[in-house]
PDB file with one MODEL, atoms N, CA, C and O in Angstrom:
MODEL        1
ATOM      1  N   UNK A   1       2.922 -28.226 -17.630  1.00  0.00           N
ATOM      2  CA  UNK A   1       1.830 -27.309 -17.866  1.00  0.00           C
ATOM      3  C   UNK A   1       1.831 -26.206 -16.839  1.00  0.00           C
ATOM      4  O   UNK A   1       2.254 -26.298 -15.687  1.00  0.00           O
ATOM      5  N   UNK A   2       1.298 -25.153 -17.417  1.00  0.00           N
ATOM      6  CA  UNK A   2       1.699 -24.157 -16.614  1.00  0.00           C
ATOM      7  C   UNK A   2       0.351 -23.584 -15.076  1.00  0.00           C
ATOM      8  O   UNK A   2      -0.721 -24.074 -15.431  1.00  0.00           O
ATOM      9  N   UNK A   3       0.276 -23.324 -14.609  1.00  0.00           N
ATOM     10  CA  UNK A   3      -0.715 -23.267 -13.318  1.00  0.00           C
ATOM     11  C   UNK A   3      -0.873 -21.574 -14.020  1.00  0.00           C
ATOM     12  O   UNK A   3      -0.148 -20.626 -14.323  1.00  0.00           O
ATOM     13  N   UNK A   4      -2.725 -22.064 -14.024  1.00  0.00           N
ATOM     14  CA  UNK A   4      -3.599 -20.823 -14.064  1.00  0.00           C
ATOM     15  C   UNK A   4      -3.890 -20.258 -12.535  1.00  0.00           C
ATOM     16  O   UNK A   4      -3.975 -20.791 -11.429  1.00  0.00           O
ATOM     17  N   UNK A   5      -4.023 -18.627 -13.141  1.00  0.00           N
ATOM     18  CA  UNK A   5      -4.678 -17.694 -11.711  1.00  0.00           C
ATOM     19  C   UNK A   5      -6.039 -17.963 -11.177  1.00  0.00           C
ATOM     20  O   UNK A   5      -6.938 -18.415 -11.886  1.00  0.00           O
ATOM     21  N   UNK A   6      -6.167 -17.701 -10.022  1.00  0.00           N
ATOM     22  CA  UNK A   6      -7.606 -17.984  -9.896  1.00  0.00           C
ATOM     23  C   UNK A   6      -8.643 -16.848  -9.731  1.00  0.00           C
ATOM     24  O   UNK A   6      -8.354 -15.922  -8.973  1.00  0.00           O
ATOM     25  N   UNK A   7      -9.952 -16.847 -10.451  1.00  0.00           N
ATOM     26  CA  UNK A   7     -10.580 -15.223 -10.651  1.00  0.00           C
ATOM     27  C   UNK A   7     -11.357 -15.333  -9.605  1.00  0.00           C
ATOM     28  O   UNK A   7     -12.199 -16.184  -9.317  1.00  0.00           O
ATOM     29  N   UNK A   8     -10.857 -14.037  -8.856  1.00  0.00           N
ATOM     30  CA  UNK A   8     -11.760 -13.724  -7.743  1.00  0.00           C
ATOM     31  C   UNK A   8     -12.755 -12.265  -8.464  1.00  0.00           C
ATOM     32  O   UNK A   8     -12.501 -11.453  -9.353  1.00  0.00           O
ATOM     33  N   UNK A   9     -13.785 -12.450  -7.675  1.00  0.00           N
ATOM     34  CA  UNK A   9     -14.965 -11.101  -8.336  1.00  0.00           C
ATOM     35  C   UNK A   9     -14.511  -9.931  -7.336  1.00  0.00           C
ATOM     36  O   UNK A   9     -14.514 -10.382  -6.190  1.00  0.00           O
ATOM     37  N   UNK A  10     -14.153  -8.688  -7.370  1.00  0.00           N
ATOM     38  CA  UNK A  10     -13.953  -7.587  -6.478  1.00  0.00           C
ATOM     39  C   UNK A  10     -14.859  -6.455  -7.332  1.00  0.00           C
ATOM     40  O   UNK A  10     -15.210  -6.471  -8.512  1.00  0.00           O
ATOM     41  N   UNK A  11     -15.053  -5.651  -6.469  1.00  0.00           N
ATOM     42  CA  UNK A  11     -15.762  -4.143  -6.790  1.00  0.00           C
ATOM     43  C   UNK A  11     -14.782  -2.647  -7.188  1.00  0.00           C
ATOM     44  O   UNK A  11     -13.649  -2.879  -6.766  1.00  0.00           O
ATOM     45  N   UNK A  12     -14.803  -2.006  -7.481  1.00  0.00           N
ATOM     46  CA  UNK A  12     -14.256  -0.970  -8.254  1.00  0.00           C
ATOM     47  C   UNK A  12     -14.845  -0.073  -8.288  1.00  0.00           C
ATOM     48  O   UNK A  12     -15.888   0.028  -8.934  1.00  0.00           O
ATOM     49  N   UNK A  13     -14.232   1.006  -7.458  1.00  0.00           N
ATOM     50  CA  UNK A  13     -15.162   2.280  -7.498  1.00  0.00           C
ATOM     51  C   UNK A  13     -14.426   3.156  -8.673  1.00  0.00           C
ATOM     52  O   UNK A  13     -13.260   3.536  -8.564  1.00  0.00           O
ATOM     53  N   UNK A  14     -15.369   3.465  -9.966  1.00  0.00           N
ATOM     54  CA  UNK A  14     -15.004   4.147 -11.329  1.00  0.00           C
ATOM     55  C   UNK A  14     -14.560   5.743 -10.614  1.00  0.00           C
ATOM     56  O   UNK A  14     -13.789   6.185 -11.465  1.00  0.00           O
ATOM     57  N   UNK A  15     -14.620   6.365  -9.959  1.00  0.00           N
ATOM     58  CA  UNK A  15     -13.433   7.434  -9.545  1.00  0.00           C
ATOM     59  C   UNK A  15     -12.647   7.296  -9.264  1.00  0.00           C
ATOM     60  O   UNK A  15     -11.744   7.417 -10.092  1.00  0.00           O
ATOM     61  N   UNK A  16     -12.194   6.817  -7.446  1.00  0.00           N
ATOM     62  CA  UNK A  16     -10.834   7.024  -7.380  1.00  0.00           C
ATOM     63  C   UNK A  16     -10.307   5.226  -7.760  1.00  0.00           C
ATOM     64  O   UNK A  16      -9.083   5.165  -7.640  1.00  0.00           O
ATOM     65  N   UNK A  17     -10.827   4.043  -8.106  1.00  0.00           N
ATOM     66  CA  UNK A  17     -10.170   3.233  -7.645  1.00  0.00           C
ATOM     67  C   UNK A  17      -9.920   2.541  -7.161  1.00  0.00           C
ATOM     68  O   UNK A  17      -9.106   1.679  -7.489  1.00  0.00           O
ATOM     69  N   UNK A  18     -10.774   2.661  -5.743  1.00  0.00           N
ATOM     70  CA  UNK A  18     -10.322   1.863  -4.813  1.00  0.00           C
ATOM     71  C   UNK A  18     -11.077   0.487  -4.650  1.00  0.00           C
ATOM     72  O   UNK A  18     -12.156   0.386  -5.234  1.00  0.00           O
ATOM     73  N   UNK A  19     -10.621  -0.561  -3.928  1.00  0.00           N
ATOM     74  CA  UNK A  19     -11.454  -2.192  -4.197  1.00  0.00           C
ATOM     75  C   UNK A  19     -11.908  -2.301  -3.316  1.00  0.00           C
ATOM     76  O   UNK A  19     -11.629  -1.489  -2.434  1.00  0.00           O
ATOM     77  N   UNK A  20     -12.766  -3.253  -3.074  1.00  0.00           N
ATOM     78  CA  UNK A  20     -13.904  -3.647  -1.983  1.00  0.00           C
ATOM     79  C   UNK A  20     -14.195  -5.256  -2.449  1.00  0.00           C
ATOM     80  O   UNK A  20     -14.363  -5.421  -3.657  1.00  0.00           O
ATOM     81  N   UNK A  21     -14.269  -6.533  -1.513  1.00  0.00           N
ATOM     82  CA  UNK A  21     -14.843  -7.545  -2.192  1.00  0.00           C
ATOM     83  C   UNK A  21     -16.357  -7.724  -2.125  1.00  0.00           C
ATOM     84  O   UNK A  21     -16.945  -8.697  -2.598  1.00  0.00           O
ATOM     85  N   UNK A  22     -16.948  -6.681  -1.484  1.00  0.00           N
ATOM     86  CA  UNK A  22     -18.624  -6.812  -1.588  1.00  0.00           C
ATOM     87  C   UNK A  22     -18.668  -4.862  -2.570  1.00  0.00           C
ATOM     88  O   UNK A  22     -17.776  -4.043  -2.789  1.00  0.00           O
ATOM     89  N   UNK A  23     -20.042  -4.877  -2.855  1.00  0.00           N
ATOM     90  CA  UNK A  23     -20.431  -4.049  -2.938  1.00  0.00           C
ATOM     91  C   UNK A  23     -21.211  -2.712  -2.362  1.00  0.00           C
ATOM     92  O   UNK A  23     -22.399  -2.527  -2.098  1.00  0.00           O
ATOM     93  N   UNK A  24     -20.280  -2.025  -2.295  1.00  0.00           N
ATOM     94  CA  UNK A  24     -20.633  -0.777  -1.307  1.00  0.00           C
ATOM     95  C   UNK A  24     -21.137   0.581  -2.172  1.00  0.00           C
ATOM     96  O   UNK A  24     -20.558   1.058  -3.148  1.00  0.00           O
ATOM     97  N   UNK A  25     -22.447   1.097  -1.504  1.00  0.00           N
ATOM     98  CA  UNK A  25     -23.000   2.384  -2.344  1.00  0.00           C
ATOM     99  C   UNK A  25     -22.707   3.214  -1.809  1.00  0.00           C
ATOM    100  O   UNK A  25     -23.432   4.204  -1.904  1.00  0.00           O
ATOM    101  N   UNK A  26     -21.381   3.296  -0.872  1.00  0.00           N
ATOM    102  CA  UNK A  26     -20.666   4.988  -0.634  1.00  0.00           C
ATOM    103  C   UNK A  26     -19.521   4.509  -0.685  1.00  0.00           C
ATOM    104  O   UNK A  26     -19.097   3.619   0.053  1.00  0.00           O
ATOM    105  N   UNK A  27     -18.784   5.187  -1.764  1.00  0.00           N
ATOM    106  CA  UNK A  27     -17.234   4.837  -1.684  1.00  0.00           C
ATOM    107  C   UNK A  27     -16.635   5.452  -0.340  1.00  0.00           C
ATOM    108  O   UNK A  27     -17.268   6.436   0.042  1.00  0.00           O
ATOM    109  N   UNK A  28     -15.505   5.074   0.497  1.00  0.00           N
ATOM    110  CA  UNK A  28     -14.915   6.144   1.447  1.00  0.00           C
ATOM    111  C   UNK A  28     -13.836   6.524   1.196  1.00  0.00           C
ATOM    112  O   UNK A  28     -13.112   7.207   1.921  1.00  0.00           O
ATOM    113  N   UNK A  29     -13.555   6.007  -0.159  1.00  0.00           N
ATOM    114  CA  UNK A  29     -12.369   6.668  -0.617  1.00  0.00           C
ATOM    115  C   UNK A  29     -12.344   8.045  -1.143  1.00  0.00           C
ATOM    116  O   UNK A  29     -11.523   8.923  -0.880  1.00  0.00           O
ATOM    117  N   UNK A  30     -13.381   8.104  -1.937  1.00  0.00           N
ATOM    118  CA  UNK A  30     -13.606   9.311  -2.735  1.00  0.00           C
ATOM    119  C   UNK A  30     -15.392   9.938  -2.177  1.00  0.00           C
ATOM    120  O   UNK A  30     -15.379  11.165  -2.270  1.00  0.00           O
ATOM    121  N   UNK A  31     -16.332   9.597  -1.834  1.00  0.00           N
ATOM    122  CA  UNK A  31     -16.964   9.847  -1.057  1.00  0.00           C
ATOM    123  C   UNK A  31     -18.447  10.188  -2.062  1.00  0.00           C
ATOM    124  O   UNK A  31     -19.313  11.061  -2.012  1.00  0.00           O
ATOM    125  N   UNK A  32     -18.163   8.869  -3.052  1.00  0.00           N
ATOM    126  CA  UNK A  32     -19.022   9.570  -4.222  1.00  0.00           C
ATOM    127  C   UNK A  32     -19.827   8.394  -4.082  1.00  0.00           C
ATOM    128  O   UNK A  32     -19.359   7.417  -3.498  1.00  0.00           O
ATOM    129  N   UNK A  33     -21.210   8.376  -4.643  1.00  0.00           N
ATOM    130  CA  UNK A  33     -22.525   7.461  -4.237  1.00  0.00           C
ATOM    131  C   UNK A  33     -22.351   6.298  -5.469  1.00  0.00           C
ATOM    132  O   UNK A  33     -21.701   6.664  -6.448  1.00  0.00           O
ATOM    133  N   UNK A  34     -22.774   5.233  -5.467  1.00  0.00           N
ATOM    134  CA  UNK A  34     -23.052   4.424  -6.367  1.00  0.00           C
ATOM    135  C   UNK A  34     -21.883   4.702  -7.897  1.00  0.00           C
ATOM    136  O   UNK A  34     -22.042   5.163  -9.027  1.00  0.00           O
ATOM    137  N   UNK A  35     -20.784   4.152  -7.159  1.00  0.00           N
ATOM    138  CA  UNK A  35     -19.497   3.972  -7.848  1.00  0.00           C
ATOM    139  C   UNK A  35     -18.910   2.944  -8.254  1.00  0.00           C
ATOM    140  O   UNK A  35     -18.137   2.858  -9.208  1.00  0.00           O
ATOM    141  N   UNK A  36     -19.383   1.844  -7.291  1.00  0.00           N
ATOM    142  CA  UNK A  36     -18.703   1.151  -7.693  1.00  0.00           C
ATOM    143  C   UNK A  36     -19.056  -0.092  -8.966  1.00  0.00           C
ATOM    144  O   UNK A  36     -20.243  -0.406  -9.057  1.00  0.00           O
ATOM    145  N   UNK A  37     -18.199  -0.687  -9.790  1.00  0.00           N
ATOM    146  CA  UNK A  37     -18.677  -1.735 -10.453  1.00  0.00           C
ATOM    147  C   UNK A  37     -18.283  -3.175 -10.302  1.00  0.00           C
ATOM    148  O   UNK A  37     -17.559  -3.575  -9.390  1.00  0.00           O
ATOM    149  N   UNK A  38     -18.642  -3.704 -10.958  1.00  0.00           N
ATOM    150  CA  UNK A  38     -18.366  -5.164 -10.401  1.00  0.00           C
ATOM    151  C   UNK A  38     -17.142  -5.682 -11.629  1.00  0.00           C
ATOM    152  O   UNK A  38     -17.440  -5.732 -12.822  1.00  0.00           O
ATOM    153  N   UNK A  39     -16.008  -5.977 -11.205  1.00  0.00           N
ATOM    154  CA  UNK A  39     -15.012  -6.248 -12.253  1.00  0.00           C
ATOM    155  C   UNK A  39     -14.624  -7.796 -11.344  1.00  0.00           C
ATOM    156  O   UNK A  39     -14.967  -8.051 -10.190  1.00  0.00           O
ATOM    157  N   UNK A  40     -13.661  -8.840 -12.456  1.00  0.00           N
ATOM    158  CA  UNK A  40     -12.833  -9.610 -11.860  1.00  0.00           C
ATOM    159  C   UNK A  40     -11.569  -9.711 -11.975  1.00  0.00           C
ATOM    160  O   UNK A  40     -11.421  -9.858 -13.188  1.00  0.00           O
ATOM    161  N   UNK A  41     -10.685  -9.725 -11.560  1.00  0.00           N
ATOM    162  CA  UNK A  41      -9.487  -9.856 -10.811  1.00  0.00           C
ATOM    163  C   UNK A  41      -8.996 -11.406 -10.826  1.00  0.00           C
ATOM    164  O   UNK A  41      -9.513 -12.270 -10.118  1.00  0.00           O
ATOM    165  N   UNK A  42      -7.719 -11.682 -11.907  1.00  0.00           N
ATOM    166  CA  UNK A  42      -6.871 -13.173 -11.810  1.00  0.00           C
ATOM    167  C   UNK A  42      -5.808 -12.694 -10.711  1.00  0.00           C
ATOM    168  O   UNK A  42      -5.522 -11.497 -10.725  1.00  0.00           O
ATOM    169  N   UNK A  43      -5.254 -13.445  -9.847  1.00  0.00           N
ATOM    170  CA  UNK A  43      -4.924 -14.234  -8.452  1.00  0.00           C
ATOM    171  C   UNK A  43      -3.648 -14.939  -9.574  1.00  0.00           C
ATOM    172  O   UNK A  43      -3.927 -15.561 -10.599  1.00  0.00           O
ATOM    173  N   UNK A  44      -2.266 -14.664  -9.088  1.00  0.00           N
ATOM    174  CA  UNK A  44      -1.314 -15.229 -10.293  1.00  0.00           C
ATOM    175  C   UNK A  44      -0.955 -16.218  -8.781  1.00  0.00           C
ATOM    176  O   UNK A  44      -0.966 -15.865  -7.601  1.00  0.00           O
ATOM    177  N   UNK A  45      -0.644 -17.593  -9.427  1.00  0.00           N
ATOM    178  CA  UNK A  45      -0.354 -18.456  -8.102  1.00  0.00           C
ATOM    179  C   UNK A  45       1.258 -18.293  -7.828  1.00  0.00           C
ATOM    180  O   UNK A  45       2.180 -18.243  -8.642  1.00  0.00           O
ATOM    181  N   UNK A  46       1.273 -18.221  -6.254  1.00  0.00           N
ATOM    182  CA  UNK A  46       2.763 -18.317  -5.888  1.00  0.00           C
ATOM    183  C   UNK A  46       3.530 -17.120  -5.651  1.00  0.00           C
ATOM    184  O   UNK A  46       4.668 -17.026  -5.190  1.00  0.00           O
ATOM    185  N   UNK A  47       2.235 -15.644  -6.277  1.00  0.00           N
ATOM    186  CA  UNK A  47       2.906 -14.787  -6.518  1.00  0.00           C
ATOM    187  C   UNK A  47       3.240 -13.633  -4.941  1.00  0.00           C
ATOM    188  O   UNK A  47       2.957 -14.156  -3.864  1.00  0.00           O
ATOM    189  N   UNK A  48       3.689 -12.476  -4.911  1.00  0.00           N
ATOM    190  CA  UNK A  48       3.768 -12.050  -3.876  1.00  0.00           C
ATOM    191  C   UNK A  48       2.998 -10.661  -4.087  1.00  0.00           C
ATOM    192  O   UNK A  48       2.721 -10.187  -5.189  1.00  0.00           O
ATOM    193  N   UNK A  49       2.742 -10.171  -3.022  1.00  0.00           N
ATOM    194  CA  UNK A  49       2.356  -8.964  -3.327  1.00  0.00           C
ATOM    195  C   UNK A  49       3.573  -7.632  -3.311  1.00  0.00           C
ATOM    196  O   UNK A  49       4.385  -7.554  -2.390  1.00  0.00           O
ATOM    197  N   UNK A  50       3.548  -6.532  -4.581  1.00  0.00           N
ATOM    198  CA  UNK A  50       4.402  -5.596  -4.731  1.00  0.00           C
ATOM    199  C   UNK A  50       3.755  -4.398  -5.000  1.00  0.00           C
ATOM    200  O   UNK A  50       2.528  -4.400  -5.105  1.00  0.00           O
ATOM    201  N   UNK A  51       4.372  -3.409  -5.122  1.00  0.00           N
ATOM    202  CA  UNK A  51       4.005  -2.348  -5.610  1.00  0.00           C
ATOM    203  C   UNK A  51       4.456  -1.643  -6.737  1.00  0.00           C
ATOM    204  O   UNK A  51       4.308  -0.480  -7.112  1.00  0.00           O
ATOM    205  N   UNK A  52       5.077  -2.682  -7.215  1.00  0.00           N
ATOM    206  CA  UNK A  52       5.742  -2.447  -8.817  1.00  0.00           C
ATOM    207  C   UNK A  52       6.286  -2.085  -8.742  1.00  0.00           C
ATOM    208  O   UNK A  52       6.956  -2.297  -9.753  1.00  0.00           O
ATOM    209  N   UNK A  53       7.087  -1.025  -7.752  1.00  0.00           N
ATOM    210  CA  UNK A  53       8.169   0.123  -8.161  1.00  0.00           C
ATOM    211  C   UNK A  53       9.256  -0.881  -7.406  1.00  0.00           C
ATOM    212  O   UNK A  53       9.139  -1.458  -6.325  1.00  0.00           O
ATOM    213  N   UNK A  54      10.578  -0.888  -8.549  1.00  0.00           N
ATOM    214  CA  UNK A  54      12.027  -1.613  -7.806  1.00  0.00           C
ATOM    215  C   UNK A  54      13.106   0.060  -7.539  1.00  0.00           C
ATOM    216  O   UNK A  54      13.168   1.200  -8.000  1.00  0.00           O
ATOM    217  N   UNK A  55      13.572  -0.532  -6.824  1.00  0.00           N
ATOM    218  CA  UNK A  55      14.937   0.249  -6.600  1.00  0.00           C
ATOM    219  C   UNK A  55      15.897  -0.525  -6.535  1.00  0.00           C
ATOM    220  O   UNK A  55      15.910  -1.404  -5.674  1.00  0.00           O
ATOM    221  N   UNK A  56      17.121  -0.346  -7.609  1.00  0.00           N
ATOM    222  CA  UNK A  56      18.429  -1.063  -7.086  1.00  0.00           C
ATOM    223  C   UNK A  56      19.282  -1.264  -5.782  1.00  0.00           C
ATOM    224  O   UNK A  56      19.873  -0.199  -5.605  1.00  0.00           O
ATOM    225  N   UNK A  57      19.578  -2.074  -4.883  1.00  0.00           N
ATOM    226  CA  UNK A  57      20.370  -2.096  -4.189  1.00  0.00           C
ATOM    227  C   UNK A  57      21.933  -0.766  -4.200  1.00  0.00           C
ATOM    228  O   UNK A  57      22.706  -0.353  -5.065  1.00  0.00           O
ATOM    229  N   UNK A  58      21.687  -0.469  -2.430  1.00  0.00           N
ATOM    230  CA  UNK A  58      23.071   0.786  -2.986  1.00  0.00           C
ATOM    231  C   UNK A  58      23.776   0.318  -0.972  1.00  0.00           C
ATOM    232  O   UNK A  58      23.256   0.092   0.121  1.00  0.00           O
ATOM    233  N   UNK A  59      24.908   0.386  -1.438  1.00  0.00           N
ATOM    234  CA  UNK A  59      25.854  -0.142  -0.383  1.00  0.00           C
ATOM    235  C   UNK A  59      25.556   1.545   0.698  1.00  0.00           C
ATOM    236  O   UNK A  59      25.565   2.705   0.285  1.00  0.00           O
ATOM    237  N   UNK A  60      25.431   1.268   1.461  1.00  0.00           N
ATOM    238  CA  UNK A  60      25.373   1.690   3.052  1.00  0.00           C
ATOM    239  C   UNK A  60      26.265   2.980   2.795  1.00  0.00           C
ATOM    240  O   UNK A  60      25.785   4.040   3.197  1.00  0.00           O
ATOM    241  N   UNK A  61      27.216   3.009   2.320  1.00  0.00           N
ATOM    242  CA  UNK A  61      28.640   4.138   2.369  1.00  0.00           C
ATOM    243  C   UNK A  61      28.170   5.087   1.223  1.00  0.00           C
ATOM    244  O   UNK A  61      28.671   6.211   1.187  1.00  0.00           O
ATOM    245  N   UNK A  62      27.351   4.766   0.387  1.00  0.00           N
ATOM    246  CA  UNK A  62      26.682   5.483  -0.686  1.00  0.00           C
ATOM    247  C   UNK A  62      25.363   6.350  -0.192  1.00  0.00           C
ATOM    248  O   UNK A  62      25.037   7.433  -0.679  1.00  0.00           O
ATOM    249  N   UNK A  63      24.727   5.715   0.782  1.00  0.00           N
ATOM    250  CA  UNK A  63      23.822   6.772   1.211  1.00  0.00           C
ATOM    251  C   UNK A  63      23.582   7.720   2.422  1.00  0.00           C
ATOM    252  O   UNK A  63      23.449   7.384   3.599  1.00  0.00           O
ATOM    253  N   UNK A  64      23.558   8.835   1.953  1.00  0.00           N
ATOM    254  CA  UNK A  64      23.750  10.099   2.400  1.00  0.00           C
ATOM    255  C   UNK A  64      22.805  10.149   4.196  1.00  0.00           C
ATOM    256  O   UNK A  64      21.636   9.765   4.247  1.00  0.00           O
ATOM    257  N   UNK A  65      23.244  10.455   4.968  1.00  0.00           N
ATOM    258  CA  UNK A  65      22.780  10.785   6.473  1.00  0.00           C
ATOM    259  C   UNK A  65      21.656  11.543   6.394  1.00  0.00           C
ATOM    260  O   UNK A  65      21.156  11.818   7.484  1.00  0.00           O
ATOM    261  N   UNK A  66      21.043  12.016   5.304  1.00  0.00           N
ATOM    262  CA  UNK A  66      20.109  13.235   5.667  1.00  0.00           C
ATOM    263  C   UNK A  66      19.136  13.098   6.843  1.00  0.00           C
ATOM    264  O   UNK A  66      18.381  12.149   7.052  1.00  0.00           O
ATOM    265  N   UNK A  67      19.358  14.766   7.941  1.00  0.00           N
ATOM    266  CA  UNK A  67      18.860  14.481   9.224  1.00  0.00           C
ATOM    267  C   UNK A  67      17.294  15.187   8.426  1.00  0.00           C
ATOM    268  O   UNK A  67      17.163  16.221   7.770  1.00  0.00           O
ATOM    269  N   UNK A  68      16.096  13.955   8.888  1.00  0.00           N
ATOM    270  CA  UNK A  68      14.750  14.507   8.825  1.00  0.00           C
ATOM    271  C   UNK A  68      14.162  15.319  10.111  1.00  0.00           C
ATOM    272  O   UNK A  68      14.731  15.295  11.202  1.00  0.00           O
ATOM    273  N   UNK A  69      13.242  15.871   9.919  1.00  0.00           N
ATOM    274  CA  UNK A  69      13.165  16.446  11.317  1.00  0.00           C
ATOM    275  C   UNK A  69      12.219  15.217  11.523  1.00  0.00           C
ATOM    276  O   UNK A  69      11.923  14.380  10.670  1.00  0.00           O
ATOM    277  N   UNK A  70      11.697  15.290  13.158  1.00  0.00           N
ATOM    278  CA  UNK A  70      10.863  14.295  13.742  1.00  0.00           C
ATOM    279  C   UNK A  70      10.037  14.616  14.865  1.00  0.00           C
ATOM    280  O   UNK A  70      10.003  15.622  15.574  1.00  0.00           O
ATOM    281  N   UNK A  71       9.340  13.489  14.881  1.00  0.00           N
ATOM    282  CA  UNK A  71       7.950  14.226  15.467  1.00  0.00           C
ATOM    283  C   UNK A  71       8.603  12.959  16.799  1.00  0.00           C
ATOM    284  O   UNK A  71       8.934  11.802  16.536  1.00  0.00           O
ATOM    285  N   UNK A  72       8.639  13.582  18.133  1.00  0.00           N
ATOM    286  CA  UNK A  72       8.969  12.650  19.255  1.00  0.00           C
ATOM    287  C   UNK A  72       7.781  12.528  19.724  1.00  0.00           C
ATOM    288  O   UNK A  72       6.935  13.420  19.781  1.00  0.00           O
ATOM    289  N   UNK A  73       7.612  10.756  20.287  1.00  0.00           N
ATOM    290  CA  UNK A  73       6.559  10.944  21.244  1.00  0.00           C
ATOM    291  C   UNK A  73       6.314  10.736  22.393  1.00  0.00           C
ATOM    292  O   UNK A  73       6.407  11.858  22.891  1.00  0.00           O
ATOM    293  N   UNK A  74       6.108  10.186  23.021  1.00  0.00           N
ATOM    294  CA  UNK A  74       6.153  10.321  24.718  1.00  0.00           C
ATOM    295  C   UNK A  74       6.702   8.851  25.257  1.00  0.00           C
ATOM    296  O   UNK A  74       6.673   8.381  26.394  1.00  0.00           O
ATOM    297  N   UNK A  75       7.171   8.347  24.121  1.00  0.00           N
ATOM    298  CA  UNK A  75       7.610   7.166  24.781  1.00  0.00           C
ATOM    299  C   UNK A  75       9.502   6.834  24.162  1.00  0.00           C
ATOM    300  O   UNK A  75       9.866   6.377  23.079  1.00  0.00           O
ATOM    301  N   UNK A  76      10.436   7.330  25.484  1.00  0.00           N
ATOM    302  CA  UNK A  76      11.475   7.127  25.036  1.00  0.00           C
ATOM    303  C   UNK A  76      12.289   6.116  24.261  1.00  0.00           C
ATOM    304  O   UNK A  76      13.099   6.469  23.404  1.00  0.00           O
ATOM    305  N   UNK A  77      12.055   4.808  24.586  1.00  0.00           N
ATOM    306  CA  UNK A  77      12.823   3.676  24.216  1.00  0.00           C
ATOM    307  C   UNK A  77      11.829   3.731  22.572  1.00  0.00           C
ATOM    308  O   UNK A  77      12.480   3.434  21.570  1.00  0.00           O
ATOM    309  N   UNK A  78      10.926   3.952  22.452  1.00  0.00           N
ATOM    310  CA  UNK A  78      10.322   4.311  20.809  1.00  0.00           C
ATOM    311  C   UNK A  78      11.255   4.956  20.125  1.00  0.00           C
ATOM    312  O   UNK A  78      12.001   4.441  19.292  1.00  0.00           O
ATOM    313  N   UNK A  79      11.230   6.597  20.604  1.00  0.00           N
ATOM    314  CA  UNK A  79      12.240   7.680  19.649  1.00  0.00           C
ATOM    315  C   UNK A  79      13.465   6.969  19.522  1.00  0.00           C
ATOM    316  O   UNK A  79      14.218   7.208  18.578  1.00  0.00           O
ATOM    317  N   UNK A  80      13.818   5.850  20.656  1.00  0.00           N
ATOM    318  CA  UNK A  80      15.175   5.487  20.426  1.00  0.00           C
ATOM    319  C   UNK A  80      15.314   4.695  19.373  1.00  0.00           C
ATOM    320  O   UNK A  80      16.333   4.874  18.706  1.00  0.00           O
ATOM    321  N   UNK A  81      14.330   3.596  18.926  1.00  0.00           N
ATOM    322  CA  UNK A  81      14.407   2.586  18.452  1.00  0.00           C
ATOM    323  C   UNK A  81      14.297   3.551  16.590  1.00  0.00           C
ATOM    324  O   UNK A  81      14.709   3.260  15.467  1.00  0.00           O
ATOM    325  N   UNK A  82      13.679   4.490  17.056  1.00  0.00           N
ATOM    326  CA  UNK A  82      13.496   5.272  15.518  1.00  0.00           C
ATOM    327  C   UNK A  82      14.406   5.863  14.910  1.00  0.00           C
ATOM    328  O   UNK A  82      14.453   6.124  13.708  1.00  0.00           O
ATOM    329  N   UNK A  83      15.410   6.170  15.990  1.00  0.00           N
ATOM    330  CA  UNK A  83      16.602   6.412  15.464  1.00  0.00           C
ATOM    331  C   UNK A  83      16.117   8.943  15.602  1.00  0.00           C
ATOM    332  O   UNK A  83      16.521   9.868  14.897  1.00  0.00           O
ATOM    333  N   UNK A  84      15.126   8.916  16.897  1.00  0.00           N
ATOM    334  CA  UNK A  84      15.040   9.976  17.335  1.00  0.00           C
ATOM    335  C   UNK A  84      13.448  10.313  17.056  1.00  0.00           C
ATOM    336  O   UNK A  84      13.249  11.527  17.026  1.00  0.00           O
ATOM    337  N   UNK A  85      12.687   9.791  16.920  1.00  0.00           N
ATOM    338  CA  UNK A  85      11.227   9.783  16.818  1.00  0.00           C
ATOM    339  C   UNK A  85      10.355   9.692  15.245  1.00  0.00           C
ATOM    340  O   UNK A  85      11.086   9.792  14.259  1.00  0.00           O
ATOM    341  N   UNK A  86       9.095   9.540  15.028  1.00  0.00           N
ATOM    342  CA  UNK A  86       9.276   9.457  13.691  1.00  0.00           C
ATOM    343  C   UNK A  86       9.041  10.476  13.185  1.00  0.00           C
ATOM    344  O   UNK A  86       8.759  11.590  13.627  1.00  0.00           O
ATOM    345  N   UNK A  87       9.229   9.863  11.713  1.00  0.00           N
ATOM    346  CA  UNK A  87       9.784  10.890  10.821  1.00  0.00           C
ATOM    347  C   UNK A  87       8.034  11.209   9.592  1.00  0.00           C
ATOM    348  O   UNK A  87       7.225  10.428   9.092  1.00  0.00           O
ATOM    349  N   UNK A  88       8.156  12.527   9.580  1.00  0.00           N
ATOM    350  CA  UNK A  88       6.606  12.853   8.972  1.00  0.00           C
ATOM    351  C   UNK A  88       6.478  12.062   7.478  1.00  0.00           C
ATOM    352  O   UNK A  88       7.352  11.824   6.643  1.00  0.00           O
ATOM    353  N   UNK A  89       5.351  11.822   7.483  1.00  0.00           N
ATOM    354  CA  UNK A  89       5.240  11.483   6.274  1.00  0.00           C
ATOM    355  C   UNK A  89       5.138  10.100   6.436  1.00  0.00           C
ATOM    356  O   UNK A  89       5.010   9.372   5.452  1.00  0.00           O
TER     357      UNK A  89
ENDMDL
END
């Protein structure tokens, strides 16, 4: 037999989206008053969290060096470890 999800109750703000497990009357996502609604949410067991988007695997010799520019910051062995400080975005 197969193992059911378990429903947790979360909040939903009807503009942008965003979740909350209590109910909040100022979204801070979108900054709009009395947004949010009360929806529930199944919990799939075992599962992991993703972001849906896959990319295929690509061997090392296939991808291109592109130099980003970078933002350095005041701590050397950092920029080093970044491979020259990070990168925007």
């Amino acid at each position: 037999m197969g193992k059911t999800g378990k429903t947790t109750t979360v909040f939903v703000c009807r503009e942008c989206g965003k979740e909350s497990l209590r109910w909040l009357g100022y979204c801070p996502g979108c900054q709009q008053w009395n947004t949010y609604v009360e929806t529930t949410k199944i919990n799939t067991p075992g599962g992991r969290a993703s972001s849906g988007v896959l990319s295929p695997p690509e061997e090392l010799s296939q991808i291109s060096p592109d130099r980003k520019e970078r933002c350095v910051v005041p701590l050397a062995e950092f920029n080093r470890v970044l491979g020259g400080g990070v990168v925007a975005g």
